[in-house]
TILUM-424871 format. One line per field, with one value per residue (C-alpha): residue in one letter; x, y, z. Coordinates in nm, 2 decimals, decimal comma. Example, Ala and Ser with C-alpha at 12.3 -4.5 7.8 and 13.67 -1.06 7.14 Angstrom:
% residues 2
aa = (A / S)
X = (1,23 / 1,37)
Y = (-0,45 / -0,11)
Z = (0,78 / 0,71)
This chain:
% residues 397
aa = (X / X / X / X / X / X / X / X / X / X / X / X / X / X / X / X / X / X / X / X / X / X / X / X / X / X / X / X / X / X / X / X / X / X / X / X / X / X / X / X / X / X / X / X / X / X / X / X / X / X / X / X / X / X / X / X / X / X / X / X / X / X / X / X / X / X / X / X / X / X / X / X / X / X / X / X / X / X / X / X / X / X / X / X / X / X / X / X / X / X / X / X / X / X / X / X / X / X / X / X / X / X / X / X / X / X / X / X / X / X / X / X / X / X / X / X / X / X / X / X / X / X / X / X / X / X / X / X / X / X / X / X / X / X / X / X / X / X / X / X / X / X / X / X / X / X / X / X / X / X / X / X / X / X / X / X / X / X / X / X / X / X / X / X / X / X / X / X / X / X / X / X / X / X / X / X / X / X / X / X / X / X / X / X / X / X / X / X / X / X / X / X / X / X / X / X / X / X / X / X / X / X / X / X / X / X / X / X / X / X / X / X / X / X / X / X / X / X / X / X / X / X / X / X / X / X / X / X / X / X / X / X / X / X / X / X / X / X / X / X / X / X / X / X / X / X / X / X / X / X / X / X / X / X / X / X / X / X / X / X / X / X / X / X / X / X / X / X / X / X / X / X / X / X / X / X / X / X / X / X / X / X / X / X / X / X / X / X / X / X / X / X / X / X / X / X / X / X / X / X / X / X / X / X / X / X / X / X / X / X / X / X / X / X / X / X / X / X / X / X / X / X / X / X / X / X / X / X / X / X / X / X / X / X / X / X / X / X / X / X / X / X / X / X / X / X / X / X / X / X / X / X / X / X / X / X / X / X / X / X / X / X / X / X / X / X / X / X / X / X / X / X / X / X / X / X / X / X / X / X / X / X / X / X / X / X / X / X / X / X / X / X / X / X / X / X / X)
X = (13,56 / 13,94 / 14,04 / 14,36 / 14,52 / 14,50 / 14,15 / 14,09 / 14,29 / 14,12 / 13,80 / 13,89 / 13,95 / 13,63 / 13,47 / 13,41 / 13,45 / 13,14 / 12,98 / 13,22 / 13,24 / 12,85 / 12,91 / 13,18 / 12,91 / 13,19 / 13,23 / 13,37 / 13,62 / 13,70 / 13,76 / 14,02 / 14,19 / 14,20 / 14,33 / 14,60 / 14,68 / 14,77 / 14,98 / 14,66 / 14,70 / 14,31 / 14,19 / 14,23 / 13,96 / 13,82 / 13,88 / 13,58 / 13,42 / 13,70 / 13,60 / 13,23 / 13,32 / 13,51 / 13,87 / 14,17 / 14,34 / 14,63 / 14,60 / 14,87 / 15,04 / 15,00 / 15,32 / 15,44 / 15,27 / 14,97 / 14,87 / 14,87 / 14,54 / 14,33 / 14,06 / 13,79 / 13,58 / 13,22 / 13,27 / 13,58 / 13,45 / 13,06 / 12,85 / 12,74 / 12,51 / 12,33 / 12,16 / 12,06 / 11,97 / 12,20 / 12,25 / 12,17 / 11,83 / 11,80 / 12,01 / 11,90 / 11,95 / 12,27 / 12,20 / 12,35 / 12,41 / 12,34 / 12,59 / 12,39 / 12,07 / 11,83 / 11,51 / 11,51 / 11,27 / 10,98 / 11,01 / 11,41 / 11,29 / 11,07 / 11,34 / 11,61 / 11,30 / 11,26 / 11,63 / 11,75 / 11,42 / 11,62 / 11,71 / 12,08 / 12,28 / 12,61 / 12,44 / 12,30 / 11,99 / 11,67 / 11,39 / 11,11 / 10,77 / 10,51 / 10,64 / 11,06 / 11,29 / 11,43 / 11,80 / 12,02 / 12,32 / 12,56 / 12,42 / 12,74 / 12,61 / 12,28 / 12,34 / 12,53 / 12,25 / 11,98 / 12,14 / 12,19 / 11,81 / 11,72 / 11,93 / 11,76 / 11,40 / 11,47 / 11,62 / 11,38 / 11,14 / 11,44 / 11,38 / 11,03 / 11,02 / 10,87 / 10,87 / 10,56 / 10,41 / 10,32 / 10,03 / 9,94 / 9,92 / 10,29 / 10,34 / 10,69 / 10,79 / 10,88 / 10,99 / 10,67 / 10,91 / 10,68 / 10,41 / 10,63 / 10,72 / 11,10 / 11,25 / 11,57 / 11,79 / 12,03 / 12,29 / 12,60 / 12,87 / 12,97 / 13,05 / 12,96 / 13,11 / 12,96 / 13,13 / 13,03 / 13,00 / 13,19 / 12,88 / 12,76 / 13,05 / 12,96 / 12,63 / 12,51 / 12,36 / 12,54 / 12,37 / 12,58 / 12,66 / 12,73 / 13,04 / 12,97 / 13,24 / 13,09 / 13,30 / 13,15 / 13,06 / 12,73 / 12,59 / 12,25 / 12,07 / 11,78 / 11,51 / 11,38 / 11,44 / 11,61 / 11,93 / 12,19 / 12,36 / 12,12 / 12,40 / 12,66 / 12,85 / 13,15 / 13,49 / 13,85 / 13,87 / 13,48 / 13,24 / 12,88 / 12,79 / 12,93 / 12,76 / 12,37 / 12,32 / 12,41 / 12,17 / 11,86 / 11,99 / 11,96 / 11,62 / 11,47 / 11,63 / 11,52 / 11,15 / 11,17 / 11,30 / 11,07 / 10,75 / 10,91 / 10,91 / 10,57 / 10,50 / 10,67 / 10,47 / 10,15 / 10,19 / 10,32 / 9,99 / 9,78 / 9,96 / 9,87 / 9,50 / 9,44 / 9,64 / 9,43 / 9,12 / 9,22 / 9,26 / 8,94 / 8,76 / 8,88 / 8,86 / 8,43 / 8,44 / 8,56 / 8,32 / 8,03 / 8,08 / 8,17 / 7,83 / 7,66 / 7,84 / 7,65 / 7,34 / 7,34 / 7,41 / 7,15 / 6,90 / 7,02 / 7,00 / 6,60 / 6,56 / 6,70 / 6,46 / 6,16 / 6,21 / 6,21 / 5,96 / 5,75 / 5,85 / 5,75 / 5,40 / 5,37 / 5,47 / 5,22 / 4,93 / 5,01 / 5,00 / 4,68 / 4,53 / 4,35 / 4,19 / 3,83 / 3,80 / 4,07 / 3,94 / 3,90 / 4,20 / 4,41 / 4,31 / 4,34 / 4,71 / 4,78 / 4,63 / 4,92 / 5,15 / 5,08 / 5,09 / 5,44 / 5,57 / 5,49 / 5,61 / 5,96 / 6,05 / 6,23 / 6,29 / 5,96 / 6,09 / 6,39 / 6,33 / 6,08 / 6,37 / 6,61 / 6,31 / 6,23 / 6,61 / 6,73 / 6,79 / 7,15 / 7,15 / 7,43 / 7,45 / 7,29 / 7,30 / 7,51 / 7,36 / 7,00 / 6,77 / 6,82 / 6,54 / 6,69 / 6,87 / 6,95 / 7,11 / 6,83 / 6,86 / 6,89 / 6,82 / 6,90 / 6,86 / 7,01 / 6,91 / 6,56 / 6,54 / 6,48 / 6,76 / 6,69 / 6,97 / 6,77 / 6,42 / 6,25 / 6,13 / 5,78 / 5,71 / 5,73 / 5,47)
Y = (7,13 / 7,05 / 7,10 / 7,10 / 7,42 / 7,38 / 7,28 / 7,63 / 7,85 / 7,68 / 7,73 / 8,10 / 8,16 / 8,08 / 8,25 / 8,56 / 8,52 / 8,63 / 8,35 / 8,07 / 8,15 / 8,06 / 7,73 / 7,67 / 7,79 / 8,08 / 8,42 / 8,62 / 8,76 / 8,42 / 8,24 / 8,54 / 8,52 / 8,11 / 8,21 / 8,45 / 8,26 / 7,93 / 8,18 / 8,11 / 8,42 / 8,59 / 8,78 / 9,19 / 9,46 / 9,51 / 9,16 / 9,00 / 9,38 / 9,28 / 8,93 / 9,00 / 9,29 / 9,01 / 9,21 / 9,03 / 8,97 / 8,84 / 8,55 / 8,48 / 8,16 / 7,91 / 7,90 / 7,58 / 7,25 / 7,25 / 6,91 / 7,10 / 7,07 / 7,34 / 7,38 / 7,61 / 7,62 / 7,76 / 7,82 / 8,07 / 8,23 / 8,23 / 8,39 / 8,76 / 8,87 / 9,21 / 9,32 / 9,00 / 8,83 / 8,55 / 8,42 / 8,07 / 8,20 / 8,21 / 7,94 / 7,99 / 8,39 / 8,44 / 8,83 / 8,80 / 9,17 / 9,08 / 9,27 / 9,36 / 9,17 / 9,17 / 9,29 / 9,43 / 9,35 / 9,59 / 9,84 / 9,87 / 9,89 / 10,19 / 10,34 / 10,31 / 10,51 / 10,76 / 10,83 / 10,81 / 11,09 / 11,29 / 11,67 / 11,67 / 11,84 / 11,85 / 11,75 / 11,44 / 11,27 / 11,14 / 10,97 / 10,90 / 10,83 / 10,59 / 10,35 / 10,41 / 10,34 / 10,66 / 10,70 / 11,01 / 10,92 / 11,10 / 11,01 / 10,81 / 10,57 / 10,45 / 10,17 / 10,06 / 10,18 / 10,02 / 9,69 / 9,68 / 9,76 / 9,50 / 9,23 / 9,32 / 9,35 / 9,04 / 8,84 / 8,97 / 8,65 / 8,45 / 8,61 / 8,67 / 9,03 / 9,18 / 9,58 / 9,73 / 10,04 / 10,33 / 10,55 / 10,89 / 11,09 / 11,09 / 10,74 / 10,58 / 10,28 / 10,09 / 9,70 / 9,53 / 9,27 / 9,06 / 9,33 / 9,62 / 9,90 / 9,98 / 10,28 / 10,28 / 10,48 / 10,43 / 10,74 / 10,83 / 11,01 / 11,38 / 11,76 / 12,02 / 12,41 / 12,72 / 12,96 / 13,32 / 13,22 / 13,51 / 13,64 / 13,70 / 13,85 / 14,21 / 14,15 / 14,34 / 14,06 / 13,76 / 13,45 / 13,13 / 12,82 / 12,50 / 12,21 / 11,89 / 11,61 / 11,28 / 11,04 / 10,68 / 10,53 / 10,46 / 10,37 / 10,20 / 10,36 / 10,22 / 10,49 / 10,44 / 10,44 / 10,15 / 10,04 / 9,88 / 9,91 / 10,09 / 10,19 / 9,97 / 10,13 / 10,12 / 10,03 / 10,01 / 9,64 / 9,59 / 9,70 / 9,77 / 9,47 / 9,20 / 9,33 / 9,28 / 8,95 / 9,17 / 9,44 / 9,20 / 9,09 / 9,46 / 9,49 / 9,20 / 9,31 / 9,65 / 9,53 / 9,33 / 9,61 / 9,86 / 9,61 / 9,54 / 9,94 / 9,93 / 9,66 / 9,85 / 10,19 / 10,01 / 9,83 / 10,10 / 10,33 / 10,05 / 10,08 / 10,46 / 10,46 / 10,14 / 10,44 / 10,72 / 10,45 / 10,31 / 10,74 / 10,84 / 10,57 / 10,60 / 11,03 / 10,93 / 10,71 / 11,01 / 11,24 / 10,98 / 10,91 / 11,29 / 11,35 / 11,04 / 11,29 / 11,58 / 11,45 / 11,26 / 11,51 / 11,71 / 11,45 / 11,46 / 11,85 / 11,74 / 11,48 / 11,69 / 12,00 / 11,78 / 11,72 / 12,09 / 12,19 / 11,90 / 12,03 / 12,36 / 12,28 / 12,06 / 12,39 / 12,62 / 12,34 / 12,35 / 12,70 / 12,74 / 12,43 / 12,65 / 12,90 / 12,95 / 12,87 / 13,00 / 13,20 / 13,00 / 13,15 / 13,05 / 12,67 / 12,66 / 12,78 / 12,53 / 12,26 / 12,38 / 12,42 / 11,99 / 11,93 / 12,09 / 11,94 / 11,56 / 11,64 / 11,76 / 11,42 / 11,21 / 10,87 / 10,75 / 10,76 / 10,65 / 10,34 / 10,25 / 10,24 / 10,09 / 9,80 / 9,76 / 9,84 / 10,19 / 10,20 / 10,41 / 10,68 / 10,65 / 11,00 / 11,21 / 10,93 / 10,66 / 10,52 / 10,60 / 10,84 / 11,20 / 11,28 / 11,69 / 11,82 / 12,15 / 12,22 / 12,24 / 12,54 / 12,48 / 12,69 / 12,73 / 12,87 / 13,09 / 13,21 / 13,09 / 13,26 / 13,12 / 13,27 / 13,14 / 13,11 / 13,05 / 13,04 / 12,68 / 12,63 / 12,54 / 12,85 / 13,03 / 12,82)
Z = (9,36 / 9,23 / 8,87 / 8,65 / 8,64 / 8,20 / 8,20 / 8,43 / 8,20 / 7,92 / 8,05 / 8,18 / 7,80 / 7,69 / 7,88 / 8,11 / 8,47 / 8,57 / 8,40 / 8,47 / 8,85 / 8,83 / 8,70 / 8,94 / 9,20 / 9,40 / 9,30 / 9,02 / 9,25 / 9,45 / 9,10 / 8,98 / 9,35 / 9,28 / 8,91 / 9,06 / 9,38 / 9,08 / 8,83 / 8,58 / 8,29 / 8,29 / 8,03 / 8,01 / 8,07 / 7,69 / 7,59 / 7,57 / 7,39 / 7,10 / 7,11 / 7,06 / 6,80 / 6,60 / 6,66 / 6,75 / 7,07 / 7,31 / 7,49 / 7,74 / 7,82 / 8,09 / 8,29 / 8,47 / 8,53 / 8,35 / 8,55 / 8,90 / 9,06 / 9,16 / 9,46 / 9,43 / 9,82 / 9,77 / 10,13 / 10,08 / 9,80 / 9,80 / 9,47 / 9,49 / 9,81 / 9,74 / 10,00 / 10,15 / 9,80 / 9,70 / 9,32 / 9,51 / 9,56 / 9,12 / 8,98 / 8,64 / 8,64 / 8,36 / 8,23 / 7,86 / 7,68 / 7,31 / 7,09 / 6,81 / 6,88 / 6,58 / 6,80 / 7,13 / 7,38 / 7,36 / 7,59 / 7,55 / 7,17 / 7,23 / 7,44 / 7,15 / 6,91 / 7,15 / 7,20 / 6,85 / 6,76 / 7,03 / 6,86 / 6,78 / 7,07 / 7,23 / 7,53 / 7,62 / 7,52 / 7,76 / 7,82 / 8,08 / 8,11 / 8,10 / 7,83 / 7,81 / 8,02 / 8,25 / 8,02 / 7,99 / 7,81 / 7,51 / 7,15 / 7,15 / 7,42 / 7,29 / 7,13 / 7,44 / 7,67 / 7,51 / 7,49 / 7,88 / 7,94 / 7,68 / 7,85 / 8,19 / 8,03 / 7,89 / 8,28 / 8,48 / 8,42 / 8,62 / 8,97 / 8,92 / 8,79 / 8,53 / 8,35 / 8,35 / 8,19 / 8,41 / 8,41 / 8,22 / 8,54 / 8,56 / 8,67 / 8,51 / 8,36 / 8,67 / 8,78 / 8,92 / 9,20 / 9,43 / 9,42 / 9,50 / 9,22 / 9,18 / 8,94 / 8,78 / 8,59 / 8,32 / 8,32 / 8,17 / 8,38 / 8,22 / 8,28 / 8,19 / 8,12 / 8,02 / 7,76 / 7,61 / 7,19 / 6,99 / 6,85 / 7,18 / 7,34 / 7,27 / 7,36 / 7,67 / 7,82 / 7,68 / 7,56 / 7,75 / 7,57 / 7,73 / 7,65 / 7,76 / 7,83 / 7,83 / 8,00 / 7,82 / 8,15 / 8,22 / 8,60 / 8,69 / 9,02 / 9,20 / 9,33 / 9,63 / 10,07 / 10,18 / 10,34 / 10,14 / 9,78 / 9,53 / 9,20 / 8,99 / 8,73 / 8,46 / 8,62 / 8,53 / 8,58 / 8,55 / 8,29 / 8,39 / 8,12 / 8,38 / 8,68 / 8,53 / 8,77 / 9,04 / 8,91 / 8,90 / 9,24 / 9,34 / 9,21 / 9,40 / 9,74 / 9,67 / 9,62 / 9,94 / 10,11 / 10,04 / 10,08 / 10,41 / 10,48 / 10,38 / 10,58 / 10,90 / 10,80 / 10,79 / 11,11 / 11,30 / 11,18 / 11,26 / 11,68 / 11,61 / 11,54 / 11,80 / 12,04 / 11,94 / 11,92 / 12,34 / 12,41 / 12,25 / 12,41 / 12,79 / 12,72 / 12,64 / 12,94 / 13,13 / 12,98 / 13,04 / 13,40 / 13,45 / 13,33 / 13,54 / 13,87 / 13,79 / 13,71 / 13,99 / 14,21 / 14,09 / 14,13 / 14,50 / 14,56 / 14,37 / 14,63 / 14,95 / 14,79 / 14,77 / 15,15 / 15,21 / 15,01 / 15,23 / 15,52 / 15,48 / 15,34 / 15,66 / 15,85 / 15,64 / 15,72 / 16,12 / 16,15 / 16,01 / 16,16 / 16,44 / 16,17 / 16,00 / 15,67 / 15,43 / 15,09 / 14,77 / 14,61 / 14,95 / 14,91 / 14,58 / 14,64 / 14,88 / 14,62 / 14,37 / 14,60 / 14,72 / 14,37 / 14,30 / 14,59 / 14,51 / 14,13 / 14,28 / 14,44 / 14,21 / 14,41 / 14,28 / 13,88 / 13,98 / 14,21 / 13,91 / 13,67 / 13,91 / 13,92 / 13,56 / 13,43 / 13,26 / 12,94 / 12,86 / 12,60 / 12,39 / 12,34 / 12,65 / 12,95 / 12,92 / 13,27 / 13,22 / 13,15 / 13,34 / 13,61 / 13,66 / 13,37 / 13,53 / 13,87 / 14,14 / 14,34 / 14,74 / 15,06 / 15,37 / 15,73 / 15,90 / 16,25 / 16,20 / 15,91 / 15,55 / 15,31 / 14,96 / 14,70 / 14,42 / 14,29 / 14,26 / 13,91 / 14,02 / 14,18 / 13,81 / 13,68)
């Protein structure tokens, strides 16, 4: 973009900086580098206060060739980036701090109320809750205060933002940007010093009383975890008044950062319960087929007893195969004794299930029904002899 050096200091004159440098579409501070760089006069800190205050003021001459063209390069001096947010992304977005605005906007209005109700101290006055704004400033700085939040209550329609009340259970007033809730605080800078009053000085245990010096510059903050700039406040070249665009810039890159936190934490619980969900699941598995060993082991040690027990029923029979008739209670021993032998054998029930399909338990036998639930006792021989290690169940029926 070229123009005259006197249509720039013309126009510089009109005007604040901030606002100009958005029409030229470069920045505050590459317009005032341009404006130096040319020998173009630029209004004082304070001038443009007087100007809206009706007071008088200074303006400085153009020196040398008023016909001398200027070049302003977007490129060499883009508009304000906060935190990733550039003013190209809201055009429209001019903050304008109304010097005595006949009504506020309604929550900056309720903020003024609550301030102005404030008990008359020598230290500052606050606010916060679910319908103010959060604001500790001197008595002083009200006016001033409350005009800044009504400005940015009033701009936060141009990049999609909006205030919104809070909550009873101790939930703010906070910025509602794309979804995400952002808190911010209006504070003036001050300190403070504690003094013994002289009707108190004799006192054994002294009453303390507190001076406060209130410096007249107020800061915004943004609340909240997330990388980048998060305050702007009063400057010596720079009042907080011309820095509102890069305030509501702030805001939105705030919200985006902390939805994007969000969006991290939530993503990275989700890896942690599919984790725990892939661990709990192979640690059943485990359990499962650990059980599936032992029971099938035991329905082994069934088997290989059965096959004993057989064998020495077989052996009984054969001794006594040459012998008269055996009493009734004898014979009716060896009857039981058949009948506990066959009921021992599991292959039967379990080539049966094999045939027709077992059906898992979700919750006892993953891979079919259990045929032994407890360990089978075994024996063995030893020299001839029969040396048992544990009493077969069926014998205690």
């Amino acid at each position: 973009m070229e123009i005259s050096r006197g249509e720039l200091y013309r126009r510089v004159w009109e005007a604040p900086l901030t606002k100009l440098a958005k029409e030229f579409g470069i920045s505050d501070v590459g317009l005032a580098k341009a404006c130096r760089r040319h020998k173009i006069p630029t209004p004082p800190v304070g001038h443009w206060m007087k100007v809206a205050h009706g007071k008088p003021t200074l303006k400085l001459k153009l020196p040398g060739a008023p016909e001398e063209t200027v070049v302003l390069e977007p490129d060499m001096h883009r508009p304000p980036e906060v935190n990733g947010v550039a003013a190209e992304e809201f055009p429209k977005l001019k903050v304008k701090v109304r010097a005595a605005p006949e009504e506020l906007a309604p929550f900056a209005a309720a903020t003024q109320a609550h301030l102005l109700k404030a008990k008359a101290t020598s230290g500052p006055v606050y606010c916060r809750g679910p319908s103010v704004f959060n604001c500790t400033v001197s008595a002083g700085q009200v006016k001033r205060a409350v005009s800044l939040l009504d400005a940015i209550e009033r701009a936060l329609p141009e990049v999609g933002a909006k205030v919104v009340r809070g909550s009873k259970d101790n939930n703010p007033l906070h910025v509602d940007v794309e979804g995400e809730t952002v808190l911010f605080s209006l504070t003036e800078k001050y300190s403070r010093s504690s003094f013994i009053p002289d009707s108190e000085r004799k006192s054994a245990y002294p009453r303390y009383d507190y001076e406060y010096d209130f410096s007249g510059d107020l800061k915004l903050t943004i609340d909240g975890y997330f990388d980048g700039r998060k305050s702007w406040s009063d400057g010596v070249r720079e009042r907080l008044d011309t820095k509102l665009d890069e305030v509501l810039l702030g805001l939105v890159a705030a919200g985006r950062a902390m939805r994007k936190r969000r969006e991290e934490g939530e993503a990275e619980r989700r890896r942690w319960e599919e984790a725990a969900r892939i661990r709990a699941e192979e640690e059943s598995r485990q359990r499962k087929l650990q059980a599936f060993r032992s029971h099938f082991a035991h329905e082994a040690a069934a088997w290989f007893q059965h096959r004993q027990a057989v064998a020495y029923l077989e052996h009984l029979k054969n001794c006594m195969a040459g012998e008269e008739a055996l009493p009734e209670a004898s014979a009716h021993w060896l009857e039981v004794a058949e009948a506990c032998v066959a009921s021992l054998d599991p292959l039967p029930t379990r080539l049966q299930l094999l045939r027709e399909g077992y059906k898992p338990d979700e919750w006892d036998a993953p891979f079919g029904g259990v045929l032994v639930e407890e360990p089978v006792p075994t024996s063995s021989f030893v020299e001839g002899t029969l040396t048992p290690r544990g009493r077969p169940s069926w014998l205690n029926r």
